[in-house]
C-alpha positions as CSV (number, residue, x, y, z in Angstrom):
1,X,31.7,-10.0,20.1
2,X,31.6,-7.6,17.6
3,X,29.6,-4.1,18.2
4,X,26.9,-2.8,16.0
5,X,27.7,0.7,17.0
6,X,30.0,2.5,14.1
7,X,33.5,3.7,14.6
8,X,34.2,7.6,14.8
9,X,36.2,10.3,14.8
10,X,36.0,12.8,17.4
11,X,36.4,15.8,16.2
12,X,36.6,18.7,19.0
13,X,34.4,21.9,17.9
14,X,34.5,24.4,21.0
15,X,34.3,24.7,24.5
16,X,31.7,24.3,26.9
17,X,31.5,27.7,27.7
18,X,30.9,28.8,23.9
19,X,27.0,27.4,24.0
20,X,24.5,28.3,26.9
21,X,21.5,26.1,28.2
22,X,18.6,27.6,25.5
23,X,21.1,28.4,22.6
24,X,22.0,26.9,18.9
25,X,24.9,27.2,16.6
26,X,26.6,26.7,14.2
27,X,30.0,24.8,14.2
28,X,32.2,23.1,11.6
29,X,33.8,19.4,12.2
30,X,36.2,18.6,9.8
31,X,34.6,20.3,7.0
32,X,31.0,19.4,8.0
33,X,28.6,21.6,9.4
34,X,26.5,21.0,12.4
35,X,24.6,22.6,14.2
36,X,24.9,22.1,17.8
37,X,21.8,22.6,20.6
38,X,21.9,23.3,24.0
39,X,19.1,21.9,25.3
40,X,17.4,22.0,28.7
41,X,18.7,19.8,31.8
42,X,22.3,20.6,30.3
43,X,21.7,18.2,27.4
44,X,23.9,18.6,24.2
45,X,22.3,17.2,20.6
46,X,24.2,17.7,17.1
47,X,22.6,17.7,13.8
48,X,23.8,18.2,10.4
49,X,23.1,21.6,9.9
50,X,20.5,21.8,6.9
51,X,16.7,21.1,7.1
52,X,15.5,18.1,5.2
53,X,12.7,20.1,3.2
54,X,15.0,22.4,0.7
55,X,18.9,22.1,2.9
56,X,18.0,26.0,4.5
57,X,20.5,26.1,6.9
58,X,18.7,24.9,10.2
59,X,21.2,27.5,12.4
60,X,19.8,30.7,10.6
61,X,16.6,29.8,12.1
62,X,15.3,29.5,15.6
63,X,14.9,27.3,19.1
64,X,12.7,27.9,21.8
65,X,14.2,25.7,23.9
66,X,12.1,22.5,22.8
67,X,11.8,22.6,19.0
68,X,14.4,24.3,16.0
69,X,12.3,26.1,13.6
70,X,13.5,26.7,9.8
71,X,13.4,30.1,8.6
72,X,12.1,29.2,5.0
73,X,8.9,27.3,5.0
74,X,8.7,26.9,9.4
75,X,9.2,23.2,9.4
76,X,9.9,22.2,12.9
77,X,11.9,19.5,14.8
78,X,12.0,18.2,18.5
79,X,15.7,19.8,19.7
80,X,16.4,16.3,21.7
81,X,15.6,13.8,19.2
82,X,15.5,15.4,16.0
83,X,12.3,14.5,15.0
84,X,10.0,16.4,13.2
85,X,7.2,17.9,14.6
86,X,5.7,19.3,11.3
87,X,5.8,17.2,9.2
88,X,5.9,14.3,11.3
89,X,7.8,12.4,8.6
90,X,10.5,14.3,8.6
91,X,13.9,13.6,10.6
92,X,17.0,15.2,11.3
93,X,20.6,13.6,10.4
94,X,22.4,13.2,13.8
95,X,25.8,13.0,15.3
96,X,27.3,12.0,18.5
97,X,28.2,14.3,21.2
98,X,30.7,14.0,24.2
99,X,32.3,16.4,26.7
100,X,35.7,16.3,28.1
101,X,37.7,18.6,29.7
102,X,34.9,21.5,28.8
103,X,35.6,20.9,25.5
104,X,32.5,20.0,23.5
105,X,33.4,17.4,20.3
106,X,31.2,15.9,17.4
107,X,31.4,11.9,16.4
108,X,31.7,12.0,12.3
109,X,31.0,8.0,11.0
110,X,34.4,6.6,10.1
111,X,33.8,5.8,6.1
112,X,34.9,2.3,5.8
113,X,33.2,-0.3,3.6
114,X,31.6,-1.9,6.2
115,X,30.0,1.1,7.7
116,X,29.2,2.7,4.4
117,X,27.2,-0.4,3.5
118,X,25.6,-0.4,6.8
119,X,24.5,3.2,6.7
120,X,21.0,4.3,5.8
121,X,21.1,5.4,1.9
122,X,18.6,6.4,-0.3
123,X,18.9,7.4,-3.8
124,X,18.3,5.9,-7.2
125,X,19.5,3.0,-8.9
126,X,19.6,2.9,-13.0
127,X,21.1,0.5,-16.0
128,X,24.8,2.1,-16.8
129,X,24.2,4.7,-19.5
130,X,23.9,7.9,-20.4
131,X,21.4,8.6,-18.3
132,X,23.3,7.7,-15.0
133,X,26.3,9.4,-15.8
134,X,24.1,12.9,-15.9
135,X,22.8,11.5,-12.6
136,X,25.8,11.3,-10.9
137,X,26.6,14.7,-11.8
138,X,23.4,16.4,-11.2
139,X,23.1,14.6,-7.5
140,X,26.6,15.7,-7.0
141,X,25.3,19.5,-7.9
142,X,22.2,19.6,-6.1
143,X,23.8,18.3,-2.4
144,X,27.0,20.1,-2.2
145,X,28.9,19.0,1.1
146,X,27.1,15.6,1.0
147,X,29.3,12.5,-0.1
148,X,28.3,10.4,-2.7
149,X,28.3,6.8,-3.2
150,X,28.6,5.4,-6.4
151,X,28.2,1.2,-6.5
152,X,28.6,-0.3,-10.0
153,X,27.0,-3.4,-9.5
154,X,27.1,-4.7,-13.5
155,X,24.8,-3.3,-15.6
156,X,23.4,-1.0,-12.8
157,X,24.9,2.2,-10.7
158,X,23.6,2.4,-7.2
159,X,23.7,6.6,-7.0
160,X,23.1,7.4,-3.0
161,X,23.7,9.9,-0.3
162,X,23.1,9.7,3.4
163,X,19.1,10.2,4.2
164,X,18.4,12.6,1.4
165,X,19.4,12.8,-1.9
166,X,18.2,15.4,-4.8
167,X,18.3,16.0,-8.4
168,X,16.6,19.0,-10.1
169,X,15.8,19.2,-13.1
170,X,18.1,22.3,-13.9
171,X,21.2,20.4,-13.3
172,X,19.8,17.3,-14.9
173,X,19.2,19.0,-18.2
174,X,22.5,20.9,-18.0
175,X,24.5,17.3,-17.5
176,X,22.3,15.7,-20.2
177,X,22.5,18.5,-22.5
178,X,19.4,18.8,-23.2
179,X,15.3,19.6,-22.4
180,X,14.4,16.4,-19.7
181,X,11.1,16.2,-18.2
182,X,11.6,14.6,-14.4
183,X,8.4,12.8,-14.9
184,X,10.6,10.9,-17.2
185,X,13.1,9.3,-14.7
186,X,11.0,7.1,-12.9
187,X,10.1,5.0,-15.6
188,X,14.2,5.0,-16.5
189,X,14.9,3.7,-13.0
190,X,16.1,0.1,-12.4
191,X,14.5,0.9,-8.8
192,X,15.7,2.9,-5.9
193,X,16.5,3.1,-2.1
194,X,14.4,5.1,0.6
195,X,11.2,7.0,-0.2
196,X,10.2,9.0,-2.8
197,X,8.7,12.6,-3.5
198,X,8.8,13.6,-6.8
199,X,7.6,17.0,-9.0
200,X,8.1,19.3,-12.4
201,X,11.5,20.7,-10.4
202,X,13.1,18.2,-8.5
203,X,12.9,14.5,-7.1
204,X,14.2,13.7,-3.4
205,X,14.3,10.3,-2.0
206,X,14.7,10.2,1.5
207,X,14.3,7.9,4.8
208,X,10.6,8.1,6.7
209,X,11.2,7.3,10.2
């Protein structure tokens, strides 16, 4: 039988001994950043390290023991599941842990096809132009050490990320060239994956759990 559970690489971050019971921080895993919690009854969580508001890294802020706090705008998140506490929408990008030897190590997603079509997405979907060719390079500006999938399907470029995906309107005017109003870009989509939140400065679409 095959197993719904996707392959992945464990990457070893530090040792046991590095991160107490009541403590956060910061580690990198293969390139990524994650921030690692401690939390109590010797449980270990990983998260990608930016909050889902406005990417403020979730390590420069703090934990209590039961909830990570952002410094920015105070959005909060349970430490053991990675929901959020306010808002309630919100959700954290998670990784798996494991422990051997002492040594702590994070479980990064293998990126095959099949995985990558099985993972949740979210992003927008337009008619191949001019339009998604400034997309592509304004989502690639606005989520820096995020990958990016781009699916021509024909006629129309799936543009997605992993949970979150944003475009402001800075880097959408400075790929297009030109003055572009975001409330413009809704109307130009073909559709789109996840949720939606849109303004005069940016647009994120993102997963509501």
């Amino acid at each position: 039988m095959m197993s719904d559970t996707p392959a992945v690489n464990w990457v070893e971050v530090i040792s046991c001994d590095d991160i107490w019971e009541g403590e956060m921080l910061a580690v990198e895993a293969d390139g990524k950043k994650v921030l690692l919690v401690h939390c109590p009854n010797d449980k270990l969580r990983a998260y990608q390290d930016k909050c889902p508001h406005q990417r403020m890294a979730l390590s420069e802020g703090k934990f209590d023991g039961q909830a990570i706090t952002c410094c920015a705008h105070l959005w909060q998140f349970d430490a053991a599941t990675g929901k959020g506490i306010n808002p309630e929408s919100s959700q954290l990008f998670s990784y798996a842990v494991k422990v051997e030897d002492n040594l702590i190590y994070i479980g990064l997603p293998q990126k095959s096809k099949e995985n990558i079509m099985s993972t949740k997405l979210v992003g927008p979907v337009v008619r191949d132009n001019e339009m998604a060719e400034a997309l592509i390079a304004a989502i690639e500006q606005d989520n820096p050490d995020v990958e990016l999938y781009v699916d021509d399907r024909g006629g129309y470029i799936r543009i997605h990320t992993e949970q979150y995906c944003r475009v402001t309107r800075k880097s959408l005017e400075a790929a297009l060239g030109r003055s572009f109003p975001l409330s413009q870009i809704e109307p130009a989509l073909a559709t789109f994956a996840g949720r939606i939140r849109s303004g005069d400065e940016e647009i994120v679409w993102y997963l509501e759990n």
